[in-house]
SENU-798398 format. One record per residue (C-alpha): residue number from 0; residue in one letter; x, y, z. Coordinates in steps of 0.5 Angstrom, whole numbers, m for minus. Each point is the difference from the previous one (the first is absolute). Layout:
SITE, NUM, A, X, Y, Z
...
***
This chain:
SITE, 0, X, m75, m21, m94
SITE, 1, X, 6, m3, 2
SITE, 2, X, 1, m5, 6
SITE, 3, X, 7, 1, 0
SITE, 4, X, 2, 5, 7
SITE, 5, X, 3, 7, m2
SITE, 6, X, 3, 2, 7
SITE, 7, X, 7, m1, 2
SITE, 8, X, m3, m4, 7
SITE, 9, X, m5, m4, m6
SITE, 10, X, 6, m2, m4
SITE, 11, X, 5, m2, 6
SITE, 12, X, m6, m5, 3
SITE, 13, X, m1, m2, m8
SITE, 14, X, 7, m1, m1
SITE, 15, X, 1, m4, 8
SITE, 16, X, m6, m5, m3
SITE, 17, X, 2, m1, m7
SITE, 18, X, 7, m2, 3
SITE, 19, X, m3, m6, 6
SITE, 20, X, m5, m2, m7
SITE, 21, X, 7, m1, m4
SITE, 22, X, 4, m4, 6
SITE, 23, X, m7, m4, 2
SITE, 24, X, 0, m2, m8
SITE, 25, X, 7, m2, 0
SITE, 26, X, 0, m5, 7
SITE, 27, X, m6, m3, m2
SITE, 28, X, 4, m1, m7
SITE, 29, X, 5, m3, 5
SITE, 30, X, m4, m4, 4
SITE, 31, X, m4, m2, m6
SITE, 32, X, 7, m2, m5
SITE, 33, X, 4, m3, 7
SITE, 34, X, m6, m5, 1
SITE, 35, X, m1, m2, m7
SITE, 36, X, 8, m1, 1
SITE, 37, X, 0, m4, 6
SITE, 38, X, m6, m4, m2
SITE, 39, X, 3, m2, m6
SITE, 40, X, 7, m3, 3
SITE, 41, X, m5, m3, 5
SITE, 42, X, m3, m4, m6
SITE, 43, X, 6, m1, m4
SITE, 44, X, 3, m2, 7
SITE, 45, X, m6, m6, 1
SITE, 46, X, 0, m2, m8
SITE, 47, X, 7, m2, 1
SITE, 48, X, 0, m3, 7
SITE, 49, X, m6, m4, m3
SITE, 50, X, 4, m2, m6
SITE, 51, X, 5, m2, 4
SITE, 52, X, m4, m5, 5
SITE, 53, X, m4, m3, m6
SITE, 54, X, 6, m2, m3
SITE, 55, X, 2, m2, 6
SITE, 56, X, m6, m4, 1
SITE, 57, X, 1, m4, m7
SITE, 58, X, 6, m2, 1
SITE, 59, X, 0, m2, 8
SITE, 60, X, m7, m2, 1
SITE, 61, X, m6, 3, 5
SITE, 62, X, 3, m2, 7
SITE, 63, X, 7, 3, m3
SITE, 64, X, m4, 7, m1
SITE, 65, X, m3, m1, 7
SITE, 66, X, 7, 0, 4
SITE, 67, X, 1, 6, m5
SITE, 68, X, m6, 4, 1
SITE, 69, X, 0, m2, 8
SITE, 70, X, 8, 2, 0
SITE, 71, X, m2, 7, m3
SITE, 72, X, m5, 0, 3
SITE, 73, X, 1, 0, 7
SITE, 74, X, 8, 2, 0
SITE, 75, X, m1, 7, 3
SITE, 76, X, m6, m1, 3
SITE, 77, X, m1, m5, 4
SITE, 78, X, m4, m4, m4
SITE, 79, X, m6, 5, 0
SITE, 80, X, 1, 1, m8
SITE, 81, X, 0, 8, 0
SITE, 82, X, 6, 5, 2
SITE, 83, X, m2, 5, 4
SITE, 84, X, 5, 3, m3
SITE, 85, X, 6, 0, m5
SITE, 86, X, 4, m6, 3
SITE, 87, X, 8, m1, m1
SITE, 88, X, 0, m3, m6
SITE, 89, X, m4, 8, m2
SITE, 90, X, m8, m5, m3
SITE, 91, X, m6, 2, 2
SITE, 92, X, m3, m7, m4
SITE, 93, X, m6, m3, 3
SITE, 94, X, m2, m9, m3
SITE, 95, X, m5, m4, 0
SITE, 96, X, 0, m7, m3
SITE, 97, X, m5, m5, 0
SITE, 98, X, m2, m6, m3
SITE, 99, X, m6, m3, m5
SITE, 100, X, m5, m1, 5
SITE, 101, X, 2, 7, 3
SITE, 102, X, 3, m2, 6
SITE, 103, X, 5, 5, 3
SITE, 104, X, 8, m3, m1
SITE, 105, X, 4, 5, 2
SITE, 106, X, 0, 8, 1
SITE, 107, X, m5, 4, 3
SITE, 108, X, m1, 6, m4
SITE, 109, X, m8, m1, 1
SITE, 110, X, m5, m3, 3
SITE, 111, X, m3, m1, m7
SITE, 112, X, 3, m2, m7
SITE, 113, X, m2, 6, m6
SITE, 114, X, m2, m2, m6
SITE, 115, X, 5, m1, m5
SITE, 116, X, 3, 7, m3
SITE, 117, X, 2, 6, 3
SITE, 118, X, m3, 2, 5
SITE, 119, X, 1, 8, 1
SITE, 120, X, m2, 1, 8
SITE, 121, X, 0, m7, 3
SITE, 122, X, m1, 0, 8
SITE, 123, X, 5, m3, 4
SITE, 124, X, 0, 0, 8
SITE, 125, X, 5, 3, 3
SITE, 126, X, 4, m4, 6
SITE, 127, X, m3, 6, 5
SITE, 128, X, m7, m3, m2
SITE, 129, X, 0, 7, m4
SITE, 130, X, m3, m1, m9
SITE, 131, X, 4, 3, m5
SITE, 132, X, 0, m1, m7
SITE, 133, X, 5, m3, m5
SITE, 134, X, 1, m1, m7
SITE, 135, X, 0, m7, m3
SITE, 136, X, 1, m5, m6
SITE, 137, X, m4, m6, 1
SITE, 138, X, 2, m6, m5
SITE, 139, X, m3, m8, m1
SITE, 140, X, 6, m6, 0
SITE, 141, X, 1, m5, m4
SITE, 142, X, m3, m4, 5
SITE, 143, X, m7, 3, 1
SITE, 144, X, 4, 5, 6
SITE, 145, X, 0, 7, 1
SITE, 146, X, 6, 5, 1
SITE, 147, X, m1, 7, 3
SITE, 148, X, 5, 5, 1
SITE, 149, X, m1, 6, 2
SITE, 150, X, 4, 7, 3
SITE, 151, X, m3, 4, 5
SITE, 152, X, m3, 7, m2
SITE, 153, X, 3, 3, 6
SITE, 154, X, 6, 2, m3
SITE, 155, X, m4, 3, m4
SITE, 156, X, m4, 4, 4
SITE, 157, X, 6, 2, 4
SITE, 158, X, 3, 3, m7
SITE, 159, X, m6, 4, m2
SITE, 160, X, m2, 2, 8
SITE, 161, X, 8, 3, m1
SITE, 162, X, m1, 3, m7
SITE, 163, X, m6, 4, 3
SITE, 164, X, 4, 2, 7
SITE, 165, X, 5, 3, m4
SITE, 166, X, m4, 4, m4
SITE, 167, X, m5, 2, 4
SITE, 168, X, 6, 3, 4
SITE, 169, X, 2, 3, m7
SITE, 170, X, m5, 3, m1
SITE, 171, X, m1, 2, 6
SITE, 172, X, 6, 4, 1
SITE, 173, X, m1, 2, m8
SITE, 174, X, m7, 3, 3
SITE, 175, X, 4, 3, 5
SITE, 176, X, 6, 3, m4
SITE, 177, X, m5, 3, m6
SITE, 178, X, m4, 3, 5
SITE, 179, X, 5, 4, 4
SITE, 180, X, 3, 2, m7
SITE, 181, X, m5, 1, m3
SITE, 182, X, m3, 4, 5
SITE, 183, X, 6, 5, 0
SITE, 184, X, 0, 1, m6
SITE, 185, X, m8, 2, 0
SITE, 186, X, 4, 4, 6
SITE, 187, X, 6, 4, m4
SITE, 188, X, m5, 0, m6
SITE, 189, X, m6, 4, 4
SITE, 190, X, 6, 3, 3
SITE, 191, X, 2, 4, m6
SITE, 192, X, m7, 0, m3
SITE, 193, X, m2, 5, 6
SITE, 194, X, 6, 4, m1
SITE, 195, X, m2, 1, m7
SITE, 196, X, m7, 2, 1
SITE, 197, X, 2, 4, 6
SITE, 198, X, 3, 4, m6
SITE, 199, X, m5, 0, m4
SITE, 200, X, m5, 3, 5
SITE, 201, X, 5, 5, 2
SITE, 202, X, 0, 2, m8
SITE, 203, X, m8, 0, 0
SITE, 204, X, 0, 4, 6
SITE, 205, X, 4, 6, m4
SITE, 206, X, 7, m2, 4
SITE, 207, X, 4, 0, m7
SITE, 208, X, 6, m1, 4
SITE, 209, X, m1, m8, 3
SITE, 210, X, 4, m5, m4
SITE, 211, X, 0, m8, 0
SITE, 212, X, 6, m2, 6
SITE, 213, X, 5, m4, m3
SITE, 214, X, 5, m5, 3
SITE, 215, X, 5, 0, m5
SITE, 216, X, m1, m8, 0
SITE, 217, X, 0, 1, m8
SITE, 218, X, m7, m5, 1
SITE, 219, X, m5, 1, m5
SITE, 220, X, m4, 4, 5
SITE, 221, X, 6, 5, 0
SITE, 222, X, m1, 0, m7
SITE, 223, X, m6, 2, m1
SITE, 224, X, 0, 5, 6
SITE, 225, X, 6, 3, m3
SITE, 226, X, m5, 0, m7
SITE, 227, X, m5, 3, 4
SITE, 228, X, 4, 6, 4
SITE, 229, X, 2, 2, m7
SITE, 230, X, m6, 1, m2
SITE, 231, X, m2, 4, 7
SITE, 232, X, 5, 4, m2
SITE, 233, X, m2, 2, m7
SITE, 234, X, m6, 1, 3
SITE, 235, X, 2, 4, 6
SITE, 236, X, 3, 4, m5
SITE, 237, X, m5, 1, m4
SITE, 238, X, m4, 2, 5
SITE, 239, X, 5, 5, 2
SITE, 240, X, 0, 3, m6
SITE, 241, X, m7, 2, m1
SITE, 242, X, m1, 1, 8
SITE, 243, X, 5, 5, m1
SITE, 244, X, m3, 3, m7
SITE, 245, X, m7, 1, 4
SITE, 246, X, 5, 3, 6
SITE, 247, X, 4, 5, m6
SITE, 248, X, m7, 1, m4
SITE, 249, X, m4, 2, 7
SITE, 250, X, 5, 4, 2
SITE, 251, X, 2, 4, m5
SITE, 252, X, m7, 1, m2
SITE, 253, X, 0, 4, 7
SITE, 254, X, 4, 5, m2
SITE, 255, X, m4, 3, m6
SITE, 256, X, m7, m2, 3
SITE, 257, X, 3, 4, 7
SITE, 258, X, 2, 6, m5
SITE, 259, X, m6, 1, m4
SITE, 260, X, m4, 0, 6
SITE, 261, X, 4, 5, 3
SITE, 262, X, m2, 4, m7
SITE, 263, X, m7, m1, 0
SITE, 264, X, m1, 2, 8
SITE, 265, X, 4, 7, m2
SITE, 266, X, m5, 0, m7
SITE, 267, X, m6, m1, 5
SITE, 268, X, 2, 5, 5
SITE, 269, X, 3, 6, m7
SITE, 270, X, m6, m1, m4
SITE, 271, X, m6, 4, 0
SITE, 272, X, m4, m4, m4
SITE, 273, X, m5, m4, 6
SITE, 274, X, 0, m7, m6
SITE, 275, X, 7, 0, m1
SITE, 276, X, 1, 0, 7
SITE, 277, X, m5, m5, 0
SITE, 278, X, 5, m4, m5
SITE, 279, X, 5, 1, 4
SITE, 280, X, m3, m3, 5
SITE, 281, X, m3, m7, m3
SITE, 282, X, 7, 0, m3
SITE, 283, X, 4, 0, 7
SITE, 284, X, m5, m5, 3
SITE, 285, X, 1, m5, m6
SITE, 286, X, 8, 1, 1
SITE, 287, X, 0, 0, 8
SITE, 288, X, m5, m7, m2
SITE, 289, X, 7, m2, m5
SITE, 290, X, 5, 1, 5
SITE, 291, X, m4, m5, 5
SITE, 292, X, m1, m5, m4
SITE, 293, X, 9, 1, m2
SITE, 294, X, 1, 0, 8
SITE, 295, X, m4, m6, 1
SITE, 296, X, 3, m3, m6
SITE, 297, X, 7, 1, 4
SITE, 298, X, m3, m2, 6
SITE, 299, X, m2, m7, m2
SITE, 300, X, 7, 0, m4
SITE, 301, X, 3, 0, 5
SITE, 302, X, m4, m5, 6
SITE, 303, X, 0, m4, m6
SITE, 304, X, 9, 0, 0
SITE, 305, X, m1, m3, 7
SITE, 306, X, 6, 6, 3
SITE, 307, X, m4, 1, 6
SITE, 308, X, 0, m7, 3
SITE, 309, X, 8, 3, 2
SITE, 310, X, m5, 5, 5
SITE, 311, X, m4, m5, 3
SITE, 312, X, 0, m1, 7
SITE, 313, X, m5, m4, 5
SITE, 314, X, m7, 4, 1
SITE, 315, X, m6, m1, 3
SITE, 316, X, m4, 0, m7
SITE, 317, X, m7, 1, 5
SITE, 318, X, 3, 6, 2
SITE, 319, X, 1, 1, m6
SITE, 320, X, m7, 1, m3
SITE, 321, X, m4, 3, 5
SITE, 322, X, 5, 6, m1
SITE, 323, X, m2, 0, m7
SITE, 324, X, m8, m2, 3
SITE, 325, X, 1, 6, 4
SITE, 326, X, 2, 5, m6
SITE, 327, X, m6, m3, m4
SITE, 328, X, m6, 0, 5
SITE, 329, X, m2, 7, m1
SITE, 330, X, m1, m1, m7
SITE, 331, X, m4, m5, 1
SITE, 332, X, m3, 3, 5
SITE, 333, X, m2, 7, m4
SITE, 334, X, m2, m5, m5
SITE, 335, X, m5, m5, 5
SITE, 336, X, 3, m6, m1
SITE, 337, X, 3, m5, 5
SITE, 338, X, 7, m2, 1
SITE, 339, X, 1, m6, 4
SITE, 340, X, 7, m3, 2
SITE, 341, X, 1, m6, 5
SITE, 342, X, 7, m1, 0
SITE, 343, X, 5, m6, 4
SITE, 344, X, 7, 3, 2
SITE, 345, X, 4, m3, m6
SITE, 346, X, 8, 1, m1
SITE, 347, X, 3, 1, m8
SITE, 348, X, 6, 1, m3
SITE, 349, X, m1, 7, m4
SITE, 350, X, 0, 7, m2
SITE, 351, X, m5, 4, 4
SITE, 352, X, m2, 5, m5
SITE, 353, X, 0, m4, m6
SITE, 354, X, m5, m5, 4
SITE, 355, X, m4, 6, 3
SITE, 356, X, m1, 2, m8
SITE, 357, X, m3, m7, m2
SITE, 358, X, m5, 0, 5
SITE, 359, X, m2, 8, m1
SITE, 360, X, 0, m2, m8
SITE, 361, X, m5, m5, 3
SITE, 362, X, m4, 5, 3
SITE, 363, X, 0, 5, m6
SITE, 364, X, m2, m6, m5
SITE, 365, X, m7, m1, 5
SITE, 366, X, m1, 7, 0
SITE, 367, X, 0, 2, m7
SITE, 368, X, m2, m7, m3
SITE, 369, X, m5, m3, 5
SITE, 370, X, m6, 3, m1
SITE, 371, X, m4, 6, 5
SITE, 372, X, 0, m2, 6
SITE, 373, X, 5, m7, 0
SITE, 374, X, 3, m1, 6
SITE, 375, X, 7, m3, 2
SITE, 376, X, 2, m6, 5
SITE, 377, X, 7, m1, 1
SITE, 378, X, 3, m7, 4
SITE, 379, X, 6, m2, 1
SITE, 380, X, 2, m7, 4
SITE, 381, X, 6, m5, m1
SITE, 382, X, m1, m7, m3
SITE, 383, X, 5, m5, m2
SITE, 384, X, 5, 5, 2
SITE, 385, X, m2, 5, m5
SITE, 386, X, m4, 7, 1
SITE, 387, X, m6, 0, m4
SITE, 388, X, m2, 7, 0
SITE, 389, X, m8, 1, m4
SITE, 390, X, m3, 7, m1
SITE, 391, X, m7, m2, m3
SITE, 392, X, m5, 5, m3
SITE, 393, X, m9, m2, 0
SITE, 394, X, 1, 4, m7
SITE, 395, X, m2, m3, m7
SITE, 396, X, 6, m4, 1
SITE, 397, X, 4, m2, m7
SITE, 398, X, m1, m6, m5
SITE, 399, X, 4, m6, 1
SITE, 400, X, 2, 1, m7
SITE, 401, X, 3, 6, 2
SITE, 402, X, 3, m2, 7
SITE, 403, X, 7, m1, m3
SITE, 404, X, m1, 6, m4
SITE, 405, X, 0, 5, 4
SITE, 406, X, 7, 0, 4
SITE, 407, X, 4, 1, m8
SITE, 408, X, 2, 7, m1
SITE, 409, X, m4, 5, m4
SITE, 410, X, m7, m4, 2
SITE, 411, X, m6, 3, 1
SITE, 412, X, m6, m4, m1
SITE, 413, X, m4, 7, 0
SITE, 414, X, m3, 0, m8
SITE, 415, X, m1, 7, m1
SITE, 416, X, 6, 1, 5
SITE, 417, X, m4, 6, 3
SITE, 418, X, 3, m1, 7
SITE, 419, X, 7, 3, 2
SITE, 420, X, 6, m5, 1
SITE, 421, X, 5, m4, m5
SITE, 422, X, m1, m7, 1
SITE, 423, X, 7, 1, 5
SITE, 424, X, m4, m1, 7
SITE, 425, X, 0, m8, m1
SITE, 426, X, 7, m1, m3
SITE, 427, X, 3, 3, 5
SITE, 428, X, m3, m3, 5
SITE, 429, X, 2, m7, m3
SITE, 430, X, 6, 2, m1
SITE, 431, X, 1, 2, 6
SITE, 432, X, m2, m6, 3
SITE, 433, X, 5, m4, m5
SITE, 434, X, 6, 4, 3
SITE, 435, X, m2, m2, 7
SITE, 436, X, 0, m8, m2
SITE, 437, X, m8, 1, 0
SITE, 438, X, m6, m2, m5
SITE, 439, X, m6, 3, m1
SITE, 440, X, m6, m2, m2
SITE, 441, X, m7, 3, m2
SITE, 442, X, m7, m4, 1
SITE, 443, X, m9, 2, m1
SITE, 444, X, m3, m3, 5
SITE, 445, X, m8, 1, m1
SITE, 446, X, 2, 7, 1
SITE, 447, X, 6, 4, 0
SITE, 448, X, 7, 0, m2
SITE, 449, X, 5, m4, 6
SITE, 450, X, 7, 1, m2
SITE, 451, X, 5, m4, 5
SITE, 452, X, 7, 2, 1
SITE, 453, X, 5, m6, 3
SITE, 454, X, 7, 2, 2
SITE, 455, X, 4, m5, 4
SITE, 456, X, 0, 1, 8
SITE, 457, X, 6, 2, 4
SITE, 458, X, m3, 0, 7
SITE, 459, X, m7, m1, 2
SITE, 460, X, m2, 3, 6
SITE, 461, X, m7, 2, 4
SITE, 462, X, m2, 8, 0
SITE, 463, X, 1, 2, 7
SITE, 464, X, m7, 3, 0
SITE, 465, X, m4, m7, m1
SITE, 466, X, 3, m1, m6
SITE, 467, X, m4, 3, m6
SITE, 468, X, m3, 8, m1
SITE, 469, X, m7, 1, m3
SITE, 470, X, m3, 6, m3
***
């Protein structure tokens, strides 16, 4: 199991992600390296000014320094020992000095000495009244004095509150462009997969002729669309080919199947003899069951090359199956069976006479293969901008194993193959399905056989009657 997404939209969001980690990862980087920057030259800028002063004070004495540090001091402030802001001399330096017993002489960095050392977030106050933080080097004098020089930690703060705004702004607009770009790329790929799989459904679907679309942008799409369209071709060819070695095979065997026919009839009408002529009437039979079966061959061969769709025209499907139910209803009637239809007035694109022959193939299916008495429904509505047509039977219905099984050429699920029929019905139907851009699909509820027939819709409408006929 893996946690990584396997779809375009997953890997688009997961490569948006990954780019804001990376720009995250770097402004923290930043921030963190430009902190440690700034906070080392603020030491090594107290360091020096504390070397300066203590020079200063062993060779100029405590009250020198004091006129140093109160000079440095208030020089830009006014006396109040912090500058709010880099000054005109560009220092942000804060003093403090006081002498052995603790008394404050001069500066006024803070109401209260630190210890010696340094010290990393020394709390100063500001002249608004408002705290901040500084950092400050704190040193003894010879005298039993102390010194404190401190640089305010604003600067700072400012510094890293800048560093965080530009790449929070960074990586926003990163976030930004790498979504859009991401998402149009899940677009264009998505785009060219749906065409390739479109294809591939019209190639499952027996319509031998669909190729993969190609822009002739030279991408690796056009590659591989230009790889699989030869393929097709190789395989609409070798279709072809043995299509039209059923055909020729079919068709030339018509010809001596139709000449000894001709001849066993004239035996069976010369001869004197009763079992010749009982013969020659067997042999009739089985030749008039082989030419069925050449025909039928033909027929599927040719729904299946899909020259029909050239004849389609807009027709009422439902007008379409109750002239068929009309045809059969005698039949199913001499042989006390029912034969329901509810039927929604549904407009397709079709060949009338190829569909009336699907639904006329489902009916002689019921009456040969669902049993005594087995009686047949047919419903026809739209959903989803399809017609679902369903023709089912209460018979014993078909084994799941087998429910894919039946619509293949030459199938019969009959063991001892006792009933008449050569497994074509259903293969003719699917194809004829196939050709009019439908799929077909057979099921066993708890009993019986339903075979849905689904074909795209062209028009829906309302029977003017009321909108459906029962019988």
């Amino acid at each position: 199991m893996t946690i990584l997404p396997r779809t375009i939209r997953g890997l688009s969001i997961l490569s948006a992600a990954v780019s804001g980690l990376v720009i995250l990862i770097l402004g923290a980087a930043a921030i963190l390296i430009s902190h440690h920057e700034i906070e080392a030259q603020m030491d090594h800028r107290i360091e020096r000014e504390m070397d300066a002063l203590l020079d200063f004070h062993a060779s100029n004495g405590a009250a020198q320094l004091a006129q140093v540090v109160r000079a440095r001091d208030g020089a830009t402030t006014g006396g109040t020992g912090y500058l709010a802001d880099t000054g005109g001399d560009g220092r942000m330096m804060l003093y403090a000095l006081a002498d052995a017993e603790g008394r404050r002489i001069a500066g006024h960095l803070i109401p209260k000495m630190p210890a010696d050392g340094w010290s990393e977030f020394l709390p100063i106050r500001h002249p608004d009244g408002s705290k901040g933080e500084a950092q400050a080097l704190s040193r003894r004098l010879p005298d039993g004095g102390q010194l404190v020089i401190a640089a305010d930690r604003s600067a700072l703060h400012r510094s890293d509150d800048r560093i965080l705004f530009v790449v929070m702004i960074g990586l926003g607009v990163i976030l930004l462009t790498g979504t859009i770009s991401t998402i149009a790329f899940g677009r264009l790929v998505r785009r060219r997969l749906v065409l390739i799989s479109g294809t591939a459904q019209g190639i499952i679907e027996g319509d031998y002729a669909r190729r993969v679309p190609v822009d002739g942008s030279g991408s690796e799409f056009d590659r591989i669309s230009t790889i699989l369209n030869q393929m097709l071709g190789r395989i609409e060819e070798l279709m072809g080919s043995l299509r039209q070695v059923s055909s020729d095979l079919a068709h030339d065997m018509r010809t001596p199947l139709g000449r000894i026919r001709q001849d066993m009839e004239r035996l069976a009408t010369a001869t004197n003899e009763p079992g010749t002529s009982r013969s020659a009437e067997r042999a009739m039979v089985d030749i008039d069951a082989l030419l069925d079966l050449f025909a039928g061959l033909l027929g599927v061969s040719e729904v299946r090359g899909f020259a029909a769709r050239k004849r389609f025209v807009g027709l009422r499907l439902d007008e379409v199956v109750t002239d068929v139910v009309d045809a059969y209803r005698p039949a199913f009637d001499d042989d006390g069976r029912g034969l329901t239809v509810d039927l929604q007035a549904v407009e397709v694109q079709g060949d009338a006479q190829l569909l009336k022959r699907a639904v006329a193939n489902l009916l002689e299916n019921i009456l040969a293969h669902a049993g005594e008495g087995a009686s047949a429904t047919l419903s026809l509505q739209q959903d989803e901008g399809r017609a679902i047509l369903c023709v089912a039977d209460n018979g014993p219905g078909v084994p799941e194993k087998d429910q894919e099984k039946i619509f293949e050429r030459l199938v019969r699920l009959d063991p001892s193959r006792s009933k008449g029929g050569h497994g074509l019905g259903l293969s003719m139907v699917r194809a004829i399905v196939h050709a009019h851009h439908g799929r077909v699909s057979a099921k066993s509820p708890t009993r019986g056989l339903t075979i849905m027939l689904q074909f795209p819709i062209a028009n829906i409408g309302r029977i003017a009657s009321g909108g459906s006929e029962r019988g």
